[in-house]
C-alpha positions as CSV (number, residue, x, y, z in Angstrom):
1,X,-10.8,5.3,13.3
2,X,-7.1,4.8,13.1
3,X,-6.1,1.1,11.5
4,X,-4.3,-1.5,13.1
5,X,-0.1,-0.8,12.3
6,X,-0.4,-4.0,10.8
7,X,-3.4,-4.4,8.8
8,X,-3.6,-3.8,5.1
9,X,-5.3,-0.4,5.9
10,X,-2.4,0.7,8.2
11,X,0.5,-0.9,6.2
12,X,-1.3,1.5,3.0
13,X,-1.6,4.4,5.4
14,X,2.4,4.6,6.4
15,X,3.1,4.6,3.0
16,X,1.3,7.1,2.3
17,X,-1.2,4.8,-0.5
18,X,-4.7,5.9,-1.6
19,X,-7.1,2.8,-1.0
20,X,-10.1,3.7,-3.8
21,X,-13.3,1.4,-2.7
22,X,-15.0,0.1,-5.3
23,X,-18.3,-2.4,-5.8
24,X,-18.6,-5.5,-3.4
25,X,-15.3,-5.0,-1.3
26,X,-13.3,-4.8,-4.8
27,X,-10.3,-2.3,-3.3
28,X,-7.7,-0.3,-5.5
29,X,-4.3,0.8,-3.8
30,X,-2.5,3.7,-5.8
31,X,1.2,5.1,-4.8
32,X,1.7,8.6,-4.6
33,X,2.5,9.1,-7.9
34,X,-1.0,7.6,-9.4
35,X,0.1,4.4,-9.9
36,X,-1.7,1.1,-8.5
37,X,-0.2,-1.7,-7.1
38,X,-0.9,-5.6,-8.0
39,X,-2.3,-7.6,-5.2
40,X,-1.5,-11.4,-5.6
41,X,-5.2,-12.6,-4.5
42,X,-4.5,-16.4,-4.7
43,X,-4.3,-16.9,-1.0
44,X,-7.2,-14.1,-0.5
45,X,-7.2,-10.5,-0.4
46,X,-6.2,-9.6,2.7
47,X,-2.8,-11.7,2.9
48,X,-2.5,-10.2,-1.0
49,X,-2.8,-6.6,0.1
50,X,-0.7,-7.7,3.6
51,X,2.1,-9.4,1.4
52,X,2.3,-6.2,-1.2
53,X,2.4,-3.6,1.4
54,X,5.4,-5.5,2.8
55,X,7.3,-5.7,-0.5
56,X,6.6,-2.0,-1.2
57,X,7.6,-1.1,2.1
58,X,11.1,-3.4,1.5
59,X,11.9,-1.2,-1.4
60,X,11.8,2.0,0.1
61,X,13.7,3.9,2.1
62,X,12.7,3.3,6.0
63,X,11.0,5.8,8.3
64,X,7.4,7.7,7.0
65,X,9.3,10.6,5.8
66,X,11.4,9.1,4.1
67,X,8.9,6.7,2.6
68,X,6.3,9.1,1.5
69,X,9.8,11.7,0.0
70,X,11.4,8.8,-2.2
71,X,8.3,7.5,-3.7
72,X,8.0,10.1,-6.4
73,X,11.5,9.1,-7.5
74,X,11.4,5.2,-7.3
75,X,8.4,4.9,-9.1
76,X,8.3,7.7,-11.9
């Protein structure tokens, strides 16, 4: 099933992220390079993952391919 463009899911899968499932919903989003990213869950974990996929996405380069090319760089 292919996620909503703007869901957490689909935000993490135009970048490109691993989304590791773990015990009772617990969710672990790792960058191409191994890497995880910190999810703010104050205001609940969906607007945390919604809110980090955004700033990720602001500090790459736009476009998939472009994304998903640069992230090795950015983040080593």
């Amino acid at each position: 099933m292919i996620p909503q463009f703007e869901s957490p899911n689909g935000l993490w899968r135009r970048l490109g992220y691993a989304i590791e499932r773990g015990p009772r919903g617990e969710r672990t989003i790792r960058r191409p390079d191994g890497s995880t990213v910190s999810i703010d869950t104050e205001r609940g974990h969906h607007t945390g993952e919604v809110d980090a996929a955004r700033q990720e996405l602001a500090r790459l380069p736009h476009g998939e391919g472009e994304c998903r090319a640069a992230q090795l760089d950015i983040f080593a």
